[in-house]
matplotlib code that plots the C-alpha trace (Angstrom):
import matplotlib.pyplot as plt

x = [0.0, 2.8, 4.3, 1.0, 1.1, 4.6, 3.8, 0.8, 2.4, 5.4, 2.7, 1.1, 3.9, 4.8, 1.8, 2.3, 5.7, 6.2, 3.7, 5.5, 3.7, 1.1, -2.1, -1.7, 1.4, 0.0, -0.9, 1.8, 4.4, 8.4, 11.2, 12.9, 10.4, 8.7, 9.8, 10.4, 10.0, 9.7, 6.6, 5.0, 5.7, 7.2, 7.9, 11.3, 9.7, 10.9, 14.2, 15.1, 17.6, 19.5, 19.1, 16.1, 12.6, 10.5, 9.5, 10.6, 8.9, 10.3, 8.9, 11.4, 10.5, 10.2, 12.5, 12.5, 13.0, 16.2, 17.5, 21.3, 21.2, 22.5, 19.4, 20.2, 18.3, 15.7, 14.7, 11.9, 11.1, 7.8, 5.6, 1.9, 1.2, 0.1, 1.3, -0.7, -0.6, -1.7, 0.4, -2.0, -2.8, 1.3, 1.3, -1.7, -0.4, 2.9, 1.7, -1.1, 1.8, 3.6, 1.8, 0.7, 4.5, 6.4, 5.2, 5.7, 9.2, 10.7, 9.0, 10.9, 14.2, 16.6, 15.6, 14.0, 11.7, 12.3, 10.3, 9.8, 7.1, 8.3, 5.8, 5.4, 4.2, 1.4, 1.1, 3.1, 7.0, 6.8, 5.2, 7.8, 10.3, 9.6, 10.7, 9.3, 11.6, 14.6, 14.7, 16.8, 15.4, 16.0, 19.5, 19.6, 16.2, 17.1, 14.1, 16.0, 12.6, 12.9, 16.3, 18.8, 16.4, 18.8, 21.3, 18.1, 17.3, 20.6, 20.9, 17.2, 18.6, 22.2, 19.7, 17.8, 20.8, 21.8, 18.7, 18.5, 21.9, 21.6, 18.3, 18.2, 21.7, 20.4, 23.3, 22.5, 24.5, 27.1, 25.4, 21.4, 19.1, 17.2, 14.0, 11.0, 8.6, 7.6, 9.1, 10.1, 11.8, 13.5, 14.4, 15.9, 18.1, 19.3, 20.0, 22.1, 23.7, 24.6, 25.7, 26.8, 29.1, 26.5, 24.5, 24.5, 21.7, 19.3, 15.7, 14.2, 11.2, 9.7, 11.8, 10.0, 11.2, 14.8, 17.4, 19.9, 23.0, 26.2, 27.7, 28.9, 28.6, 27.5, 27.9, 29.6, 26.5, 27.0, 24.7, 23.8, 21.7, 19.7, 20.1, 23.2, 26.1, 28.8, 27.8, 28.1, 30.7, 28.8, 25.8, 27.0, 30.9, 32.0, 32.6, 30.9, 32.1, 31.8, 34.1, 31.7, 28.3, 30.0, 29.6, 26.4, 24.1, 21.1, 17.5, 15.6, 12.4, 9.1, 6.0, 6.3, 3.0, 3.8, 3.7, 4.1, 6.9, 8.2, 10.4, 7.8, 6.6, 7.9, 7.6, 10.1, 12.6, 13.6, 13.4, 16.9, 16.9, 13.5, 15.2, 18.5, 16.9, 14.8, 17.8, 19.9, 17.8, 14.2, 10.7, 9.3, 10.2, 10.4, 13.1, 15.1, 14.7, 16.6, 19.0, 19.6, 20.7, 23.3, 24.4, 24.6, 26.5, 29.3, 29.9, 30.3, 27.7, 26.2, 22.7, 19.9, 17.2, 13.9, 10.5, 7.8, 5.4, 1.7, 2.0, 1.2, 2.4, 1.7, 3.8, 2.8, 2.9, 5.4, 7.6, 7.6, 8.4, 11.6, 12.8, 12.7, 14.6, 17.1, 17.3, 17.7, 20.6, 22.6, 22.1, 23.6]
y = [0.0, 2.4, 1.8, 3.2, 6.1, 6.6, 6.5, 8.4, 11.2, 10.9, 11.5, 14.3, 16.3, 15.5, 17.1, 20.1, 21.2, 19.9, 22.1, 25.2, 26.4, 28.7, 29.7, 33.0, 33.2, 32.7, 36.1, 37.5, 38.4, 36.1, 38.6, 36.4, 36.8, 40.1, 43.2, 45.1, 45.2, 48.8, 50.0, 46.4, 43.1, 40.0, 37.0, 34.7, 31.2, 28.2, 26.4, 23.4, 22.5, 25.7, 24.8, 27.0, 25.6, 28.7, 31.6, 35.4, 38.3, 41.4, 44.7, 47.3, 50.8, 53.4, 53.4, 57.2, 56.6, 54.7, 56.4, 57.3, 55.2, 51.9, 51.0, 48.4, 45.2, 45.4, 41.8, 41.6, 37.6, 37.2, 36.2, 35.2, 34.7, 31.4, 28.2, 26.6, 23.6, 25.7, 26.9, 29.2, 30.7, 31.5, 32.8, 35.2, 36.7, 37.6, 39.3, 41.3, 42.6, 42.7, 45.2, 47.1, 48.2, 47.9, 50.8, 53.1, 51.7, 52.0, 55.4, 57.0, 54.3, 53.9, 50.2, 47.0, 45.3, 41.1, 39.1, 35.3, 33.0, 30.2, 27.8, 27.1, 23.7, 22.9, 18.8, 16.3, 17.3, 20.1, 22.5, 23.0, 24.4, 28.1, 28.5, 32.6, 33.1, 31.0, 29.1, 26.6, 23.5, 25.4, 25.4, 21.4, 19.5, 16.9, 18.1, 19.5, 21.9, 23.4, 23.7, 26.5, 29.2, 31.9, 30.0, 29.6, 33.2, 34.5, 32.2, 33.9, 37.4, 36.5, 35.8, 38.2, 40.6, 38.7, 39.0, 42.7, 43.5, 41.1, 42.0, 46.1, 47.0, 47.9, 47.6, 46.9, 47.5, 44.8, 44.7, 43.9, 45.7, 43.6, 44.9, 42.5, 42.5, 39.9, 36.5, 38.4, 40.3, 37.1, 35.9, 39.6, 39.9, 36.0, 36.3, 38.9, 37.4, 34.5, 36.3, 40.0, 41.0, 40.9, 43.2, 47.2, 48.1, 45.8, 46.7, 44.7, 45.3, 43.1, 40.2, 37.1, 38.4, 38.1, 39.5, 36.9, 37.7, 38.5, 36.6, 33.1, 32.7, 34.7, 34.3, 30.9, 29.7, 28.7, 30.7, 28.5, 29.4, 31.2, 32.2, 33.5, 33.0, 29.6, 27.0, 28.5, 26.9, 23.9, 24.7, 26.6, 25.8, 29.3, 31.2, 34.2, 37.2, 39.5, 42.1, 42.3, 42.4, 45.3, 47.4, 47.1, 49.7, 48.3, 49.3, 47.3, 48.9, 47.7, 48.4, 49.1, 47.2, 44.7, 40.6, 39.2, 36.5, 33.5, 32.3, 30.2, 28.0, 25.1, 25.9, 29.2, 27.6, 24.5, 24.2, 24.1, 27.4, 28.5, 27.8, 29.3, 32.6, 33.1, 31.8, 34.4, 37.4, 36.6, 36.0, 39.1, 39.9, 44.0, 43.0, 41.1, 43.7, 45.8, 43.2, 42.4, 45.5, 45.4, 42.4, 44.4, 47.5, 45.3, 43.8, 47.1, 47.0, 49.6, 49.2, 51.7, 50.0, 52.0, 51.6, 53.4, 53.7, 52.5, 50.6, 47.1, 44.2, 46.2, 49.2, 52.3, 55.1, 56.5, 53.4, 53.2, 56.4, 56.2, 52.6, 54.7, 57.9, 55.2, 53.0, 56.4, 57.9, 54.6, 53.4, 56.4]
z = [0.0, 0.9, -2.9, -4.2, -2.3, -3.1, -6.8, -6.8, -5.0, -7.5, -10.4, -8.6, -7.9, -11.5, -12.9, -10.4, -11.3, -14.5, -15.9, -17.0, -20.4, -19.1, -21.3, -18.9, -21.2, -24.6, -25.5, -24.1, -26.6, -26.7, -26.5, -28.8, -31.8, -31.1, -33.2, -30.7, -26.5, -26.1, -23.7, -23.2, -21.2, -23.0, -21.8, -21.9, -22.4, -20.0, -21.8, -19.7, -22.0, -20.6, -17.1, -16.5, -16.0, -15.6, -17.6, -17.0, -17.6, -19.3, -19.1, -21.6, -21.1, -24.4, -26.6, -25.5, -22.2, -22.8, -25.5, -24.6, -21.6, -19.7, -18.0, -15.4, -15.0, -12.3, -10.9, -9.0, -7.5, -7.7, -4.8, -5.2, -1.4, -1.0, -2.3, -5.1, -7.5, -9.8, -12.4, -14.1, -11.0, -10.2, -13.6, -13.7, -10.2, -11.6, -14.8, -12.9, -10.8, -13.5, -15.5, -12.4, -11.0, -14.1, -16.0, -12.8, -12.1, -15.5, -16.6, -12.8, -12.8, -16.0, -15.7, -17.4, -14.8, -15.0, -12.7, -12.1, -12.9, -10.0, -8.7, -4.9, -4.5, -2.4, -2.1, -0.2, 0.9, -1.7, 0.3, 2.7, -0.4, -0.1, -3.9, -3.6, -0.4, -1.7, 1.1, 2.6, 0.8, -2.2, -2.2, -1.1, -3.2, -5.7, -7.6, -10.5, -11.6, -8.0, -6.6, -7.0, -8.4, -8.2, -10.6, -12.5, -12.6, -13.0, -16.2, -17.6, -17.1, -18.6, -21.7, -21.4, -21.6, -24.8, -26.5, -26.0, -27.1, -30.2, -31.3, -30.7, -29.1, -25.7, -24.0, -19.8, -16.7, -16.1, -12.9, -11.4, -9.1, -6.7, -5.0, -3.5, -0.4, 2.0, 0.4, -2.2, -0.3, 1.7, -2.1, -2.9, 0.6, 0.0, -3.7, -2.7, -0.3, -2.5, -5.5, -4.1, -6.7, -9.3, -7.6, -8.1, -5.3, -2.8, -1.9, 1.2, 2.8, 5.2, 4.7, 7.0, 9.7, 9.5, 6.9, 6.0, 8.4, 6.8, 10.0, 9.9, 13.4, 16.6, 20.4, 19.3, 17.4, 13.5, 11.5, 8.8, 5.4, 5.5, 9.3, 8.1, 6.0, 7.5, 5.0, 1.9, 0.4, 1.7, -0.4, -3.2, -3.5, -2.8, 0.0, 1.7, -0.1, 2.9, 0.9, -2.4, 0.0, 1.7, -1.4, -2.0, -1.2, 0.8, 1.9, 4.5, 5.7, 7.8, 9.1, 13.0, 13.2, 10.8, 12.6, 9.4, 10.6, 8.8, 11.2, 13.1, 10.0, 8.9, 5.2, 6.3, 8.3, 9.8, 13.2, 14.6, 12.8, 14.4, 18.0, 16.9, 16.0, 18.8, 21.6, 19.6, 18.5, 20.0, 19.2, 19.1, 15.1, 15.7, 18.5, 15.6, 13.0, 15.5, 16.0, 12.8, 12.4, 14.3, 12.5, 9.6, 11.4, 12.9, 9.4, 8.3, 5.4, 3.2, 4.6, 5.5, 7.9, 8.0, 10.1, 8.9, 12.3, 12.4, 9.2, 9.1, 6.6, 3.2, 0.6, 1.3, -0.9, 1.4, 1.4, -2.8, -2.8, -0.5, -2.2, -5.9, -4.5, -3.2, -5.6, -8.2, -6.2, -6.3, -9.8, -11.2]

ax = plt.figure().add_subplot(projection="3d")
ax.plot(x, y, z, "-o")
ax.set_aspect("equal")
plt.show()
C-alpha cells in the first residue's frame, strides 16, 4: 500500500511542477520573436535545455525613455502569497503585478523590470520548499525543476541581456538591481547574499522576519543558510564574499506594526533554525529587526534600515516612494 502512495504522490507532484507552459502566457508576446519590446511586457519562455525551467517576464520601457542610456536590470522575484498547484494561477499573479509596478518603475528608474514566474508547490513534501523566499530546501532539493532558483534566474537574465543587445543594441548594466517585499523580499536579501558582486543596489522590505545575516557565526553559534552565511561553500561551493556584500548599497524597511513572521513556520525555516533565532535574537520579530541591524553595522555593510510607524504588513505610498529615490541615487 505504501508503494502506491509513493507512486501516486510521484505523479502528482509531476503534474504540479512539470507544468510550465502557461495559457496566462499565450498572448503574451516572446522577447525572442517580437519586433520590438519597447513599452509592453514580453515574456522569456521556460528552456530546460538551458538549465532553466521557468518563464521570466520582461517589461522594456520606451524606446525614449532609454535612449542614450545603460538602464540596469531590475529583478523583481515574484511572490503570489500562497502556495498553489496551480500553475496558471502562479502565472496570472505575476503578470497582474507585473503590468501594475512595471510601468511606474521603468517610466521613474533607467531600468528594465524582469520578474519570475516560479511555482510554490502545495502537495506532499513540496510545500515546505519556499521557492518565492529561496529558502533553505531550495539550495539542497534533488528536484531539479525546483532547486537552485537563483542560478536559475541568473541564467534567464544572462539571456535576457543577450537577446536585447543582439536584437536592438540595448546595452544593460554589467550589474542587477534587486528589489522585493515579503518573500520576495526574503528571495531579494538571499539572492544577494549569494551572488553580491552581481548586484548594483538591494531593496528589502519586510523580509519574513529576519534579513539573512552577513555573519557566519555569533555568540559561538554557527549561522547556517539562511540564518546566516557559514555553509556557503557547503551549499554553493564558494565562500561568503563579505568584501563584495559590503559594497552594496542596501534598503531594509518595515511596518512598525507589521507581525508578518516567517520564522515560526515550517515551510520558512527549519526548526533548529526557528530555535537558533529566537535563543539568539528573539521572538518578538520587531526586537530582531533591531538586531539584525546590528548584525549588519558590525559587518560594516552599506545598509539603510527603516521603520515606517503605524503601518502594518503592506507598501505604502510613502515606502515606494523612499525605495525609488534610493534606488535612483545609487544606480547612477
Amino acid at each position: 500500500m505504501k508503494i502506491w502512495y509513493s507512486l501516486l504522490a510521484v505523479l502528482i507532484l509531476f503534474s504540479a511542477c512539470s507544468h510550465k507552459k502557461s495559457h496566462k502566457l499565450k498572448h503574451i508576446p516572446s522577447l525572442q520573436t517580437i519586433d520590438k519590446p519597447y513599452g509592453q511586457l514580453t515574456k522569456l519562455e521556460a528552456d530546460t535545455t538551458n538549465v532553466r525551467d521557468w518563464p521570466f517576464l520582461v517589461y522594456t520601457p520606451s524606446e525614449e525613455r532609454i535612449k542614450n542610456e545603460t538602464p540596469t536590470i531590475l529583478f523583481v522575484p515574484n511572490n503570489s502569497g500562497k502556495a498553489s498547484d496551480n500553475f496558471e494561477w502562479q502565472a496570472k499573479q505575476a503578470i497582474k503585478r507585473a503590468r501594475r509596478e512595471a510601468p511606474e518603475l521603468t517610466e521613474q528608474l533607467p531600468v528594465i523590470y524582469v520578474t519570475s514566474i516560479f511555482p510554490r508547490p502545495l502537495e506532499y513534501e513540496q510545500w515546505r520548499i519556499y521557492t518565492h523566499a529561496l529558502d533553505r530546501d531550495v539550495m539542497t532539493t534533488e528536484h531539479q525543476a525546483l532547486s537552485r532558483l537563483d542560478l536559475q534566474t541568473i541564467e534567464a537574465i544572462n539571456e535576457i541581456k543577450d537577446i536585447l543587445k543582439k536584437r536592438w543594441n540595448i546595452k544593460t548594466d554589467p550589474k542587477i538591481a534587486v528589489l522585493g517585499f515579503s518573500a520576495a523580499g526574503m528571495f531579494a536579501n538571499r539572492f544577494t547574499a549569494l551572488h553580491p558582486a552581481m548586484v548594483k543596489a538591494a531593496v528589502v522590505g519586510s523580509p519574513g522576519g529576519w534579513p539573512i545575516a552577513p555573519q557566519g557565526e555569533w555568540k559561538g553559534k554557527a549561522l547556517r543558510y539562511p540564518v546566516g552565511t557559514a555553509d556557503f561553500k557547503e551549499l554553493t561551493g564558494k565562500p561568503f564574499d563579505l568584501e563584495a556584500f559590503q559594497k552594496i548599497p542596501m534598503l531594509f524597511f518595515i511596518g512598525s506594526d507589521d507581525t508578518n513572521d516567517a520564522v515560526p513556520y515550517d515551510d520558512g525555516y527549519d526548526k533548529a533554525d526557528q530555535e537558533l533565532i529566537y535563543s539568539l535574537f528573539g521572538k518578538d520579530m520587531q526586537q530582531r529587526w533591531a538586531e539584525s541591524e546590528k548584525l549588519y553595522q558590525a559587518d560594516s555593510t552599506n545598509a539603510t534600515f527603516k521603520t515606517y510607524e503605524g503601518v502594518g504588513h503592506k507598501v505604502t505610498d510613502q515606502m515606494k516612494e523612499d525605495a525609488i529615490l534610493f534606488l535612483k541615487k545609487n544606480l547612477q
